[in-house]
DRENVOKOL-373387 format. One record per residue: x, z, y of N, C-alpha, C, O, CB in turn. Coordinates in steps of 0.2 Angstrom, whole numbers, plus 5000, padded with zeros to 4 digits. Each point is the difference from the previous one (the first is absolute). Glycine has a CB too. Layout:
! DRENVOKOL-373387
XZYXZYXZYXZYXZY ...
//
This chain:
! DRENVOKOL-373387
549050024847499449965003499550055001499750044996500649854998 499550105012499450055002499449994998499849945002500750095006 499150004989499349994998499450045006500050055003500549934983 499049995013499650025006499450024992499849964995500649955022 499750144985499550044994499350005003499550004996501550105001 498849895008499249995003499849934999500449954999499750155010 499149924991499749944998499449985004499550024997501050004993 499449935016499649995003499449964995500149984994500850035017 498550004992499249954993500149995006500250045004498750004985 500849895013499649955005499450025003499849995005500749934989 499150144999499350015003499850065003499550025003500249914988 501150135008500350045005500350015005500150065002499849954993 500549935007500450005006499849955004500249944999500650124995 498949965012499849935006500449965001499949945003499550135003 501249954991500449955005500249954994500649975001499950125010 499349904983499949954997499349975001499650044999501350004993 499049905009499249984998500049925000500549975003498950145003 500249864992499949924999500049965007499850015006499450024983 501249925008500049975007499549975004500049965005501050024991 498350055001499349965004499750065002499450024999500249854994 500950185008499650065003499950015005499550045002500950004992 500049935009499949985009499449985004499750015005501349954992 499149994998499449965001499550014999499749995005500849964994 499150084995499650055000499850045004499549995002500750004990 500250065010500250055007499749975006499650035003501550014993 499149915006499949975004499249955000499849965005501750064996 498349984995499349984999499450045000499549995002501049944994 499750135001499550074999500150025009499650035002500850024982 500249945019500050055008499649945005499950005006501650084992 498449884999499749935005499350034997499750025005501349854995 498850124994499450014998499650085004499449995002501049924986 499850155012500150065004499749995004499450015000501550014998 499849945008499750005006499449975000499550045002501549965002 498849924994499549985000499250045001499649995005501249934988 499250145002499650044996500050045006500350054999499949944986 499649995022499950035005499150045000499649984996501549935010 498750145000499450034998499649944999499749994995500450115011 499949865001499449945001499749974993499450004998501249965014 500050014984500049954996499650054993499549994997501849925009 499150154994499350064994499549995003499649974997500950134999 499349925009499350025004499549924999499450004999501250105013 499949834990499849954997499549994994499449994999501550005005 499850014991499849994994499550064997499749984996501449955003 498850145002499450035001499449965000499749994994500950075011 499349925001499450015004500049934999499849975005500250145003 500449844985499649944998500050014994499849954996500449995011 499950114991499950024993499250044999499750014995501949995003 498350045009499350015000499649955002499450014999500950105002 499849865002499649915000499749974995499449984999501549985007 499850054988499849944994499450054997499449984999501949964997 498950155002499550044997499550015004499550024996501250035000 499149945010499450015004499349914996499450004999501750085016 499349874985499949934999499850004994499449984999501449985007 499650064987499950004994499550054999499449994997501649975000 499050115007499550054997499149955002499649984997501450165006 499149865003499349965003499949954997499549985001500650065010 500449914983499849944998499650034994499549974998501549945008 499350134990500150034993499350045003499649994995502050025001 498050045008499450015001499549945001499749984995500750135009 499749855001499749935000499449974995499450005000501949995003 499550004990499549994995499749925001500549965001499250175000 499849854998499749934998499450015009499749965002500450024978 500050095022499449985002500249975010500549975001498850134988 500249925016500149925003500250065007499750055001499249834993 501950105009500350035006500449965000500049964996499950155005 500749885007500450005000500649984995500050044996499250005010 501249914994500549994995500850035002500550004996498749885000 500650155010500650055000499850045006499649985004501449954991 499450145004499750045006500550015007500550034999498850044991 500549925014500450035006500550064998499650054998499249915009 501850054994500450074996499650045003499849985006501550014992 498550064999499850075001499450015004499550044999501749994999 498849945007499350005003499549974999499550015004501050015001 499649934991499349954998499649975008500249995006499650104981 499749925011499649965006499950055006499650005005499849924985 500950125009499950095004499849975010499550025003501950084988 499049855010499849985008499649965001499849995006501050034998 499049954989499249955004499450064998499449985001500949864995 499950215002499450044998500050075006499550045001500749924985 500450045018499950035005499250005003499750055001501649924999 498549955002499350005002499749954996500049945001500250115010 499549994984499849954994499449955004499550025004500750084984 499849825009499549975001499750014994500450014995500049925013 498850074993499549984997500149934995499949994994499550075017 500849894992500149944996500750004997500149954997499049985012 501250094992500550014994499950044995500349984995500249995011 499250084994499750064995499449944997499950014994500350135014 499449814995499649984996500149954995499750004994500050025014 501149944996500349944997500450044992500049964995500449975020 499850144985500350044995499450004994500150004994500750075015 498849944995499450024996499949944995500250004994499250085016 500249874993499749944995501049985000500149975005498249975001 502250064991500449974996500050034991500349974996500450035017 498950034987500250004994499450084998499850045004501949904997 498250064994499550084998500550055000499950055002499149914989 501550025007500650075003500449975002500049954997499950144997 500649935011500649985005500550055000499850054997499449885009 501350074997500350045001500450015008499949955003500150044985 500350075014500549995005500450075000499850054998499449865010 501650084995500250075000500450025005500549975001499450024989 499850065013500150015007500550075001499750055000498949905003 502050074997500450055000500350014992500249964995499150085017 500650044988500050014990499449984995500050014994500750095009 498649885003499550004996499849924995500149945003499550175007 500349904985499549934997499450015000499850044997500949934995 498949995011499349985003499549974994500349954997500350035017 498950044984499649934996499550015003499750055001500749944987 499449955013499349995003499649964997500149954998500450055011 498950034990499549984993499349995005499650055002501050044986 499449855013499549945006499349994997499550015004501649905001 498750074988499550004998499750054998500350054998499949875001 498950085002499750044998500150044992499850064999499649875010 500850034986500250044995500850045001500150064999499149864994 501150055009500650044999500150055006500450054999500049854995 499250095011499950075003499650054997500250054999499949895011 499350034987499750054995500550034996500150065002499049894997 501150014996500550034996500550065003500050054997500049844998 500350095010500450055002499850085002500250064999500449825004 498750095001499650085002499950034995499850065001499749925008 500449994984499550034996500450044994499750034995499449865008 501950114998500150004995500650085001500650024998499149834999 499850185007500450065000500750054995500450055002498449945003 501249984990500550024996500649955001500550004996498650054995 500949935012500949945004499850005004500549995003500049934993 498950105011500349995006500050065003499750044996500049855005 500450155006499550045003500149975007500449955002499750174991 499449925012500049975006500950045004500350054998498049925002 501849975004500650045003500049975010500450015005500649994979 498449965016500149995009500849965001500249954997498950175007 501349945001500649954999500450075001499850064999500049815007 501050124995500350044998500050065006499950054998500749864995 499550075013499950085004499250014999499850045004501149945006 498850024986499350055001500050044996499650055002499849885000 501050084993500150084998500250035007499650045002500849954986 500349995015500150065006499550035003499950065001501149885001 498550015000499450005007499550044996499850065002500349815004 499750104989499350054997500250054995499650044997499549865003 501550114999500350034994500050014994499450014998500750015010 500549994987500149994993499550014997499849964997501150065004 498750054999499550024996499350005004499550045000501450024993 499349885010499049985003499649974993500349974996500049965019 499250094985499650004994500049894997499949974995499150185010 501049825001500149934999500549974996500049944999499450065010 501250044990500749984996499950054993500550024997500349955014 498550064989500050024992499749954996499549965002500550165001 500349894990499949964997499750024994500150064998500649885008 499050044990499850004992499250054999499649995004501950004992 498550075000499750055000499950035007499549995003500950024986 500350025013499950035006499949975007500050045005500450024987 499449875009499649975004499550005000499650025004500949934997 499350044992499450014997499450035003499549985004501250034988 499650075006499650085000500150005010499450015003501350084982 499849895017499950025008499349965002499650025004501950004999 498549924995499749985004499349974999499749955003501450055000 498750064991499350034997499750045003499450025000501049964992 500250065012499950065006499649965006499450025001501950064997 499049855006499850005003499349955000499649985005501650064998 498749944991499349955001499650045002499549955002500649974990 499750135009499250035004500350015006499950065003499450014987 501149895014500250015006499749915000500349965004501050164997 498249874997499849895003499550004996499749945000501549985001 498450134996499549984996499349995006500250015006500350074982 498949895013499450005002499950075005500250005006499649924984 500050125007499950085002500650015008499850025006500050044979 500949925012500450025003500149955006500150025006500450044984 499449905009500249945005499350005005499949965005500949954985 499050125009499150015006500450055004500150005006498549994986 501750065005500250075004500449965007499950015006500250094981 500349845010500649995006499849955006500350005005500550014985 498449955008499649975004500150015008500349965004498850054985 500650055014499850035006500649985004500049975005499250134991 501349935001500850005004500349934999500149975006500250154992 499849865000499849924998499649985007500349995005499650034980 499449975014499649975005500350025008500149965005498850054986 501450075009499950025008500949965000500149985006498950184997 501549834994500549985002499749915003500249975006500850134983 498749885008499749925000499750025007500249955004499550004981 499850095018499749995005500750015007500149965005498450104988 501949985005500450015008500549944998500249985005499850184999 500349814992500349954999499749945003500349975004500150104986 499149925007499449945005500050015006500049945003499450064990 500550045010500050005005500450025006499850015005499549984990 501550035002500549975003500349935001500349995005499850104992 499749874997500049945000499649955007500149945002500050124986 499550005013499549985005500349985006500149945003499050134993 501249995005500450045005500549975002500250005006499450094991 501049874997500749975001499849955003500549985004500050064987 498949915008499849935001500050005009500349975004498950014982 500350075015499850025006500650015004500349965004498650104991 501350005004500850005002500649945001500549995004499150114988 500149875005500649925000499549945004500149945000500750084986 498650005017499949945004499549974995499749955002501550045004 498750024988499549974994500549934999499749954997498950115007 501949944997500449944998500350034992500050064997500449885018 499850004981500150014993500850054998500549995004498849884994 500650174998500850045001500050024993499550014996500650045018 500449954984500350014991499650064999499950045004501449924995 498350054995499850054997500050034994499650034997500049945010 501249994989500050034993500250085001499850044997500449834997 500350135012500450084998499250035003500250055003501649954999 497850004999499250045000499750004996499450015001500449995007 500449974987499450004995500650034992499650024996499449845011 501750154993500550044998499750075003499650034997501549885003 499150095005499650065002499350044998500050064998500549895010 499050014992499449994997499950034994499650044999500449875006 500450054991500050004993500550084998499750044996500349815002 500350175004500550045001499650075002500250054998500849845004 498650115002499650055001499750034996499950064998500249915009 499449944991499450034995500550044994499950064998499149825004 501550084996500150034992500450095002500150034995500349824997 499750175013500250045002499550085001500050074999500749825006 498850064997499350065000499750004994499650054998500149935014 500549964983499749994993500250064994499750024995500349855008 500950145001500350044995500350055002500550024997499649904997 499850135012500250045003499550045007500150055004501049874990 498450045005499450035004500450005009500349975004499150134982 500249985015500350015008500950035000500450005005498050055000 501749974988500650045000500649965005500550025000499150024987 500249915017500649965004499749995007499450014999501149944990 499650035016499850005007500049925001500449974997500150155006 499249865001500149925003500649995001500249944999498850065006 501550044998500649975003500550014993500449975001499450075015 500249994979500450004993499549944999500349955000500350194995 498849845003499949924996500249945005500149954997498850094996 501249975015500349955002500649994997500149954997499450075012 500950044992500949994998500049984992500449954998500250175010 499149904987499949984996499949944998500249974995499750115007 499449885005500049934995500649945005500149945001498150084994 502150045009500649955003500550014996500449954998499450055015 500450054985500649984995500150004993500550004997499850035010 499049964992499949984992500349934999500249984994498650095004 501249895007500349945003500849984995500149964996499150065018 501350044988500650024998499949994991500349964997499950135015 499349954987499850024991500049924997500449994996498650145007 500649834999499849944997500649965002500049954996498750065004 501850005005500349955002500650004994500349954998499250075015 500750064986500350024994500149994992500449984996499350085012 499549954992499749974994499949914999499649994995499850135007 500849865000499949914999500450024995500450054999499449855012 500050034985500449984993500749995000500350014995498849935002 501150045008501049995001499950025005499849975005500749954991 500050165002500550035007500650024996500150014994498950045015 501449974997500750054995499750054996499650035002501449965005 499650004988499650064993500350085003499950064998500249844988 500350075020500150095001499850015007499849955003501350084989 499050045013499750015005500550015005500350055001498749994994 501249905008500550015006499550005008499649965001501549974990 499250135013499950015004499849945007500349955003500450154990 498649945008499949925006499749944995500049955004501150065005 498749984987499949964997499150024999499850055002501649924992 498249985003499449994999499950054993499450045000500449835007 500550144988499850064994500250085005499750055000500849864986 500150085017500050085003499450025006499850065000501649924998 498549995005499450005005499550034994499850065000500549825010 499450064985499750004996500150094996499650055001500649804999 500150154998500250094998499750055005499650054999501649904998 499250025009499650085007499650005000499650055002500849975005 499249914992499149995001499750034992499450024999500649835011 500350154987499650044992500050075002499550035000500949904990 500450105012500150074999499450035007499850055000501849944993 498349995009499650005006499350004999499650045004501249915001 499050024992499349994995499750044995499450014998500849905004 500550124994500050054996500050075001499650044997500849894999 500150075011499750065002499450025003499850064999501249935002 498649985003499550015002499250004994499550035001501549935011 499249984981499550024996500150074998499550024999500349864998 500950165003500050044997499850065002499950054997500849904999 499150055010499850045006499450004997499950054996500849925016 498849984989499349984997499850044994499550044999500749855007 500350084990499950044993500050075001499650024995501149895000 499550145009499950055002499550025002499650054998501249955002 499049975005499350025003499450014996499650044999500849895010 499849984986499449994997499850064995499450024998500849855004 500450174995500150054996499450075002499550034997502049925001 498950065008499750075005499149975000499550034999502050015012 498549904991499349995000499449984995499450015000501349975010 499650014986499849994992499950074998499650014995501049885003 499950155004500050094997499350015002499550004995501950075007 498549935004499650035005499349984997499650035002501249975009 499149964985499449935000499649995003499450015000500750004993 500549925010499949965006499649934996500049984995501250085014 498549914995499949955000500549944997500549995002498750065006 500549914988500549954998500149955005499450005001500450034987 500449935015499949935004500549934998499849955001499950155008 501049924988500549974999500250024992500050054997500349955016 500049934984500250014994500550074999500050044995499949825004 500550145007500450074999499450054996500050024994500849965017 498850034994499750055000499650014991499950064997499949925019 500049974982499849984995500350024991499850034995500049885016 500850074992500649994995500350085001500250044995500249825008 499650165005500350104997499550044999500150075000500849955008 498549954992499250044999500250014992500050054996499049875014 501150014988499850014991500850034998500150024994498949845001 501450165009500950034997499550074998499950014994501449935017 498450094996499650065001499450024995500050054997500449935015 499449984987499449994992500449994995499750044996499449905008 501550034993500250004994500350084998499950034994500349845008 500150165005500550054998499450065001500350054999501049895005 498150074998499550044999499950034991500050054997499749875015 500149984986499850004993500450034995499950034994499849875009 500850094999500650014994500250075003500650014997499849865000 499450185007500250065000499250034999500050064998501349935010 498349994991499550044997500049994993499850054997499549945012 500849964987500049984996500650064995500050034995499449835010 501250155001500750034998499850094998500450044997500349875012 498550094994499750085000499650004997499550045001500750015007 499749894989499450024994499349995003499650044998501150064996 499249875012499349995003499849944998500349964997499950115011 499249944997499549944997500249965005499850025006499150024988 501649895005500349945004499649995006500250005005500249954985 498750035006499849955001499949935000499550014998500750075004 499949874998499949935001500949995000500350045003498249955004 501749954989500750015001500149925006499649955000500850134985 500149925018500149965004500249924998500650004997499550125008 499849844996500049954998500749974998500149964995498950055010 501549995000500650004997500550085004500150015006499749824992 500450194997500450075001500549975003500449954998499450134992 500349965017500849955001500350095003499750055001500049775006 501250194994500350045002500050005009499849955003500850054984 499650085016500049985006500749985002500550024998498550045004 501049905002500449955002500450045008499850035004499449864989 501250085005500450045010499849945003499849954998501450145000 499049965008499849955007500349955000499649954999500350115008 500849924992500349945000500049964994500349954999500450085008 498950004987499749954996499449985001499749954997500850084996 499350005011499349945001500249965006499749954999499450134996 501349945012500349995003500049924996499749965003500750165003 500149864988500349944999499249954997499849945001501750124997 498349984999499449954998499649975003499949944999500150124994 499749985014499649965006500449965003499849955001499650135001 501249934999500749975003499949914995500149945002500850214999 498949874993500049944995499249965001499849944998501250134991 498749955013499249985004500149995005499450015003499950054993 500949935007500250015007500449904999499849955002500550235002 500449854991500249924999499749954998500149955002500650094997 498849984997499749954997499549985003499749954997500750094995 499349985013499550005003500249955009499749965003499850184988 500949885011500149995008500249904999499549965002501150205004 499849834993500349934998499449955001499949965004501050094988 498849984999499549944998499350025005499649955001501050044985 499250075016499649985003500049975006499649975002500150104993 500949955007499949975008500249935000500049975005500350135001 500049864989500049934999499449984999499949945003501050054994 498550044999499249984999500049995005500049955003499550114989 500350015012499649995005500349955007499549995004500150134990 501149875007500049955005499749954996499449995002501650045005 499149934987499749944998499349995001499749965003501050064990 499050055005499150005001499949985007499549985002500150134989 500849905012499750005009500349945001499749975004500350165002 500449834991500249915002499449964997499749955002501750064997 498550034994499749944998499249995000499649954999501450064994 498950065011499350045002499849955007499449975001501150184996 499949845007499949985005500149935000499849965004500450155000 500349864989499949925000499449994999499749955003501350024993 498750055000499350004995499450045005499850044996500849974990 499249985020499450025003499550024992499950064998500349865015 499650024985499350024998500250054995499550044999499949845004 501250134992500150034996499750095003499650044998501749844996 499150125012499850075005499450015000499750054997501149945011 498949964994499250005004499850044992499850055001500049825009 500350104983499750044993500250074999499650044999500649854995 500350135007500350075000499750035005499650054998501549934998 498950005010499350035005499650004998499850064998500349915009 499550004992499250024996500150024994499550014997499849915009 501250074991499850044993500250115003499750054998501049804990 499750155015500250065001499450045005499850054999501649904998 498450025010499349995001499250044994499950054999500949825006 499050094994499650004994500150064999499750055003500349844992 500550135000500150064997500250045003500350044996499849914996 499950065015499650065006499549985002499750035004501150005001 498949934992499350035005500049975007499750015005500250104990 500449865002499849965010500750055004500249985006498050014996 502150074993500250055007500849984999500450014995498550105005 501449875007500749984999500450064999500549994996499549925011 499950144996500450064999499750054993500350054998500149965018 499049974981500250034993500749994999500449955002498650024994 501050115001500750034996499949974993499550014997500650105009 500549854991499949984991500150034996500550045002499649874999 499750094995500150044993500349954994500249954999498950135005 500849964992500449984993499349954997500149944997500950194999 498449895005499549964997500049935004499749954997499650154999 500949895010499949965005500549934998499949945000499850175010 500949924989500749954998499949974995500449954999500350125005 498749964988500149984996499449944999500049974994500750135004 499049885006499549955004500249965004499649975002499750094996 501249945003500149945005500449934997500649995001499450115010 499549864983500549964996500449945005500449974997498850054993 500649975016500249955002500850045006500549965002497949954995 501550145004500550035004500750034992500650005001498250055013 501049964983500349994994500449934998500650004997498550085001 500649875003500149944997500749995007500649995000497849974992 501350035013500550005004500850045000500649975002498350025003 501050084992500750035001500349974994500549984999499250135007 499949894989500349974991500349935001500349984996498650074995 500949935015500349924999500649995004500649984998498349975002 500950085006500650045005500750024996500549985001498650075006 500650004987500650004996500349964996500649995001499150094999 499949894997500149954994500749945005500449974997498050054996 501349965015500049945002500850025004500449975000498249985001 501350115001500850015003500250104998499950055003500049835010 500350104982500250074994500550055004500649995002499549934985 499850105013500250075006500850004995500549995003498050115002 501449924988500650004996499949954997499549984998500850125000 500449865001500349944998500650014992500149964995499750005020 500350114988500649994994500150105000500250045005500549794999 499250164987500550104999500350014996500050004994499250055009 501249975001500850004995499950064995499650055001501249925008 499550024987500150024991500750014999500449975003498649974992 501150095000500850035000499849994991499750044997500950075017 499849834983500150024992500450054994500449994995499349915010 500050144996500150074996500749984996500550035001498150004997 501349904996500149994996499949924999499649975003500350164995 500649814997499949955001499449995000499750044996501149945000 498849985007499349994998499949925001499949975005499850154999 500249864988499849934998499250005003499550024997501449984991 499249965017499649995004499649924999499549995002501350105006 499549864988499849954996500449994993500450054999499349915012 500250004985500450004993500549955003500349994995498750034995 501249955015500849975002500350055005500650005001499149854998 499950205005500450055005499850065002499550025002500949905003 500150104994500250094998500250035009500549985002500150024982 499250045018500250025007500450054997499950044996499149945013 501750004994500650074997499650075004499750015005501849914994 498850134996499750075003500350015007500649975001499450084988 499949985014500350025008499649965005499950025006501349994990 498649925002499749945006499650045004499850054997500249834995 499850095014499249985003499549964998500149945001500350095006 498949994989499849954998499350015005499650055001501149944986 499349955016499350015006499549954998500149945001500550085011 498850014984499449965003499749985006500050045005499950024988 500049885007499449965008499450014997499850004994500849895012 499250125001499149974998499749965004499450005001500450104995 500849845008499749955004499649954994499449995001501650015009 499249984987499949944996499450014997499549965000501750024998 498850094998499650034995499249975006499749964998501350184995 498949905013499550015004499949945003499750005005500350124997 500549814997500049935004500049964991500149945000500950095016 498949984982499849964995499349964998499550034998501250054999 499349885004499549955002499549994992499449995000501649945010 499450074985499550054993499450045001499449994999501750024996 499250055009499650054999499649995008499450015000501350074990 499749915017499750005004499949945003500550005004499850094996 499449855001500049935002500050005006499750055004499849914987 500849995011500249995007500350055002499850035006499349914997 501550104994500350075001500350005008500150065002500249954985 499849925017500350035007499650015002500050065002500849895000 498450025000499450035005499950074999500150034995499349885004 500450125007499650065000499449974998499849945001500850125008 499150004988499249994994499950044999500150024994500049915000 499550125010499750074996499449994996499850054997500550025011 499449854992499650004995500249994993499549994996499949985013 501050034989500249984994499950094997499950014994501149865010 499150174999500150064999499150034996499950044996501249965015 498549954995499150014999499849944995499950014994499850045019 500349894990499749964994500449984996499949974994499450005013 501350044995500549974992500450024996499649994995500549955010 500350094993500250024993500650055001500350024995499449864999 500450145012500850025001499850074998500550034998500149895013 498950104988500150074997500250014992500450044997498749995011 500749914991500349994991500649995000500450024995498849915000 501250045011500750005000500550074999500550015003499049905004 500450134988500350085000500649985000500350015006498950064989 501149904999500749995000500349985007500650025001499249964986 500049975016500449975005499950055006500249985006499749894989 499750185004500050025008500450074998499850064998498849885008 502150054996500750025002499850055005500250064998500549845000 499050105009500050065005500550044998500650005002498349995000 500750064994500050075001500650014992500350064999498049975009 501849934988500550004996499650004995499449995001501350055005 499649984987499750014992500450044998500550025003498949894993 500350114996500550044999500150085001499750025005500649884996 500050134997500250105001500050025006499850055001501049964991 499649925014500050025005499749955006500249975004500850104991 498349935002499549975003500150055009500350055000498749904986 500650035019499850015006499450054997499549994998501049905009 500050184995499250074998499750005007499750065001500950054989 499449845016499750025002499649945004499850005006500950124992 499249824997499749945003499450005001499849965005500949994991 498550105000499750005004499850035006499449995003500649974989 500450075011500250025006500449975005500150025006499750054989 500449895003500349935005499549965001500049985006501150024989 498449965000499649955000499550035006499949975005500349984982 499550135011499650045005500050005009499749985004500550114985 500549945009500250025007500349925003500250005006500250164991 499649775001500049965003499149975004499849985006501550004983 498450035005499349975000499750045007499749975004500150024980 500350085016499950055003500349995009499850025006500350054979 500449905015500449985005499749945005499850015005501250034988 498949895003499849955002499450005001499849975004500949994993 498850084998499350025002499950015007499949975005499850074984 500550015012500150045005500149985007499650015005500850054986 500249915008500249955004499649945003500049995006501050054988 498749935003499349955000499550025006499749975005500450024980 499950075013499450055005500150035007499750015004499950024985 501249975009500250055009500449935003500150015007500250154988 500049795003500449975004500049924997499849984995500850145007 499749835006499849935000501049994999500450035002498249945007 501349984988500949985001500349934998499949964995500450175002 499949855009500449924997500750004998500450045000499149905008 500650014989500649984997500249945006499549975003500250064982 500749965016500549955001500449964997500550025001499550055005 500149884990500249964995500649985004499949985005499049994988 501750055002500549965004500249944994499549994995500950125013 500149854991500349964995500350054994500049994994500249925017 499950144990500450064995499350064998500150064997501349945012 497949974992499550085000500149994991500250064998498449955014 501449954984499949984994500750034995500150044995499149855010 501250084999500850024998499950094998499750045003501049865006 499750104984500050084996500750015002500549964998498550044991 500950075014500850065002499750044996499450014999501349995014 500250014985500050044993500450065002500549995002499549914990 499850165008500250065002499650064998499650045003500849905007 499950054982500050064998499149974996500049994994500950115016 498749894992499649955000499849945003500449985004499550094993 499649905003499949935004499550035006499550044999500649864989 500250065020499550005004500149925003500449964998499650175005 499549875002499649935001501149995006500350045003497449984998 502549924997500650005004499949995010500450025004500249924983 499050045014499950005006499950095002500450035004498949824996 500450184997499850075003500850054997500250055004498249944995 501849994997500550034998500649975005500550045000499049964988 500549955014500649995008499750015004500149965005500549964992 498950125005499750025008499749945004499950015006500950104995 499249844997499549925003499550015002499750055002500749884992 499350005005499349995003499750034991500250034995499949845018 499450104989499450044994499850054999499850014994500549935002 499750095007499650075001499450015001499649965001501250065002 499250074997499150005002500050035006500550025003498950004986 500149995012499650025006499450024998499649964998501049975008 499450144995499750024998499450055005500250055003500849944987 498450005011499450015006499550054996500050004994500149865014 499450184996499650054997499349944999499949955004500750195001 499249884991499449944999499350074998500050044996500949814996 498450145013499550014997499549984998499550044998501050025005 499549884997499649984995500150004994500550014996499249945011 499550024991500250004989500149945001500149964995499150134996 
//
């Protein structure tokens, strides 16, 4: 009998196996195919649905947004062109709210305390604007430093806004306001004296003055034209929601050529101002100011390095700076400055010219304190007497806030109430509508009322008056905003007549970057017109 000496295992040899093997087989090659790209790329891209959903619900918290977000984009296309009254409606929902627009989580802190809170608490927040503004003003612009060494920098620059300093910038100042006026004159003339848009001239306007304020003659009329036309690009960039990266053709990439363009040419300046400061030239412009005392510090400290008699030490020691660092810092006066003034100043001229008699006061107050004489030149003693042309720009501000809202980037969680903690990474943005529309501190908060400023209480109002910010990274340079506003509309009072046109929209607030009157912000009726006047 033959024996078969070999020995197949079942779990070695394929060609024994269980009889539901097949079947198996035949369910795994069905399930396979199924498991096609689409159906991964699917399940993906709902599996980053559910995580996008829970993360935003799980930051949320107790406090007041939304109860689910739009995947990944959040509210990103109603914010394309933000209204006013939906930013308002966000606001009064709740003292903090939320929304989340791409990768970012937003907290919005609507009352007067909790916007305090947030400015005031530099150890969780710093400022961060929005995401392309590193690219534009770049990484190490002195406004994205933070702690100590924000500190010390920008100890360097306070004798660049003190009293002393701010008289020096007067003259250039006045002469940009006299040919500005009277172009004005000239456009009206030019069109038949019929009504024609005049906010992008008063952008212009504004955009010069701060130009000659911080860079003197170092630039030519036809660079502050290009300038205050594509600074346009800069702010358009800069709004609170855009894409976080810079694709080509788009409003941040424009945005970009209009910085690098601005940088180059302050840097130019920065040179000049250097060679002419060696020479010891006259100061005229904060540049000039700022590489004057670089040149005094580094004096000090190389006599002092030889054993001499210093002298008198300078009030704050700063190092010298290269051209494209100072280049970025005027760059950062420049931002902070063009926006909000030139939303003031169209305001002041609507609400100037709704309010005759309010003008007729700023006339004879500004009047008076020449002497009868219209083309007196002002000065720094002149501005600080004119309470009622004061009271005008303080209300101006207070009544339509050039800044509404500044973004903050939380360091670190920051238990912003005892029920909600802003996770680290968020945007956390103070307002300051509410704060300066609070009927507590400012009664009858929608009227215009610059008497409240004189006979009533609103100067006690400290806390609620938001403007210019609180906190580490207050506005170093608001009384020179309030100045050179006072300074403008005086001015204006004495050299020129102008109407408004009221349409159904003069009232309505567009929101771009700051707030302007919505009729002049859509090129409509309500405009000025602007005629040379000489009487007083």
């Amino acid at each position: 009998m033959a024996v078969n000496g070999s020995f197949a295992s079942p779990l070695a040899d394929a060609r024994m196996h269980s009889p539901n093997a097949g079947v198996l087989d035949g369910l795994a090659s069905t399930a396979l195919q199924g498991l096609n790209g689409w159906s991964v790329a699917l399940s993906l891209f709902l599996l980053l649905v559910v995580y996008d959903q829970w993360s935003y619900i799980r930051n949320k918290g107790s406090i007041e947004g939304p109860v689910f977000k739009m995947p990944f984009i959040g509210p990103f296309l109603e914010s394309v062109n933000p209204e006013f009254e939906r930013y308002y409606a966000k606001w009064k929902s709740g003292p903090l709210s939320c929304v989340s627009v791409f990768h970012k989580f937003v907290v919005i802190a609507s009352t007067r305390d909790m916007a305090r809170k947030v400015l005031n608490s530099p150890s969780f927040v710093k400022p961060c604007v929005v995401d392309v503004a590193r690219k534009l003003l770049r990484p190490r612009n002195w406004v994205f430093l933070d702690g100590r060494e924000h500190v010390d920098y920008r100890k360097g620059l306070n004798g660049l806004f003190t009293r002393q300093a701010l008289e020096i910038y007067l003259p250039g100042q006045q002469d940009v306001y006299n040919k500005y006026f009277e172009r004005f004159v000239q456009t009206t003339e030019q069109n038949g004296g019929k009504q024609i848009p005049f906010m992008t001239h008063f952008r212009e306007l504004m955009c010069a003055v701060s130009l000659r304020t911080n860079v003197g003659h170092y630039i030519d009329d036809d660079m502050v034209k290009k300038i205050a036309d594509d600074y346009y690009h800069v702010t358009a960039a800069l709004e609170l929601v855009n894409f976080p990266i810079i694709i080509p053709f788009t409003r941040t990439w424009r945005g970009k050529k209009a910085a690098d363009m601005i940088l180059n040419e302050f840097s130019k300046c920065a040179a000049k101002s250097k060679v002419r400061m060696a020479a010891g030239g006259k100061v005229e412009c904060i540049m000039d100011s700022w590489v004057k005392s670089m040149f005094e510090s580094e004096a000090y400290r190389e006599k002092v390095a030889r054993g001499e008699d210093a002298g008198e030490k300078p009030a704050m020691l700063i190092r010298m700076f290269s051209d494209f660092e100072i280049s970025m810092t005027i760059f950062t006066f420049l931002f902070a400055s063009q926006d909000a003034t030139s939303s003031a100043c169209t305001w002041l001229f609507q609400l100037m010219a709704q309010h005759p008699d309010m003008l007729d006061r700023v006339r004879a107050e500004n009047l008076q304190l020449r002497n009868g004489d219209r083309d007196a030149r002002f000065t720094i003693d002149m501005l600080e007497n004119m309470p009622y042309t004061r009271a005008i720009v303080k209300e101006t501000l207070r009544y339509r806030p050039p800044v509404i809202m500044v973004p903050y980037m939380a360091k670190r969680d920051f238990p912003i109430t005892d029920t909600y903690t802003a996770p680290k990474g968020s945007m956390v943005i103070p307002t300051t509508w509410l704060a300066l529309h609070d009927p507590d501190a400012y009664p009858n908060p929608d009227t215009f009322d610059p008497e409240r400023w004189i006979s009533g209480d609103a100067e006690a109002q400290g806390k609620n008056w938001l403007v210019f910010g609180t906190g580490p990274h207050y506005c170093i340079g608001q009384t020179y905003a309030v100045m050179n506003l006072m300074a403008m509309i005086g001015k204006a009072s004495l050299e020129l007549d102008w109407t408004h046109y009221p349409t159904p929209r003069s009232e309505e607030i567009h929101v771009f970057a700051t707030i302007f009157p919505m009729s002049a912000a859509r090129k409509q009726g309500g405009q000025f017109e602007g005629r040379s006047t000489r009487t007083s």
